[in-house]
N, C-alpha and C positions, 0 to 999 in steps of 0.2 A: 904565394898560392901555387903549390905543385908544379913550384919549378921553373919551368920554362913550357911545360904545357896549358894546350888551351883547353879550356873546362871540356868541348868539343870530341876533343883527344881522347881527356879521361875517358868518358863518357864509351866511346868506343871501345876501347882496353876491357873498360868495364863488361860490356856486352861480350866481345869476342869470348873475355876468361869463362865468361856466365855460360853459352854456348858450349867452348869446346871441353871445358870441366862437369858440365853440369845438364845441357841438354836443354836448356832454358833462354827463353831471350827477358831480357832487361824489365822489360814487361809484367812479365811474371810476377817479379817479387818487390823491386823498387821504384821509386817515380824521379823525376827531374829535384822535386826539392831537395831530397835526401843524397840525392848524386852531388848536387852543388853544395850541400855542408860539408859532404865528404872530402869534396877538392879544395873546397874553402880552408878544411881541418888540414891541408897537405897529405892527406891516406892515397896511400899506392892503393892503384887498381887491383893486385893481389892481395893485398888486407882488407879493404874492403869486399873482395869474391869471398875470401874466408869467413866474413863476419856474416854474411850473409848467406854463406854453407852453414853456420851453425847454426844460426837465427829458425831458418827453414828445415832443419837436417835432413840438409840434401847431399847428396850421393854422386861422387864422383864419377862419371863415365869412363874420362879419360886412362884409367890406371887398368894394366892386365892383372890378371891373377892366374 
């Protein structure tokens, strides 16, 4: 199960990527169940942000143009 991280951890990664990518807290688009499959499945905190950039097609903040 993701390592040597605690579901906890994920769960923050999760947030922070959601936030500083996307403008969004955790809130927004997914809930604790679907956070715990994902860490159950072993999905990095960036695969999962991306799965759920497309899901929503949501729009990266972080990048200049």
């Amino acid at each position: 199960m993701n390592g040597e991280k605690t579901f906890d951890q994920f769960k923050k990664e999760v947030e922070t990527l959601l936030m500083k990518r996307h403008g969004i807290t955790i809130n927004d688009c997914t809930d604790d169940e679907q956070l715990n499959v994902e860490f159950n499945d072993d999905s990095k905190p960036e695969e999962f942000v991306e799965f759920l950039a497309g899901k929503y097609d949501l729009d990266r903040i972080d990048l200049s143009f």
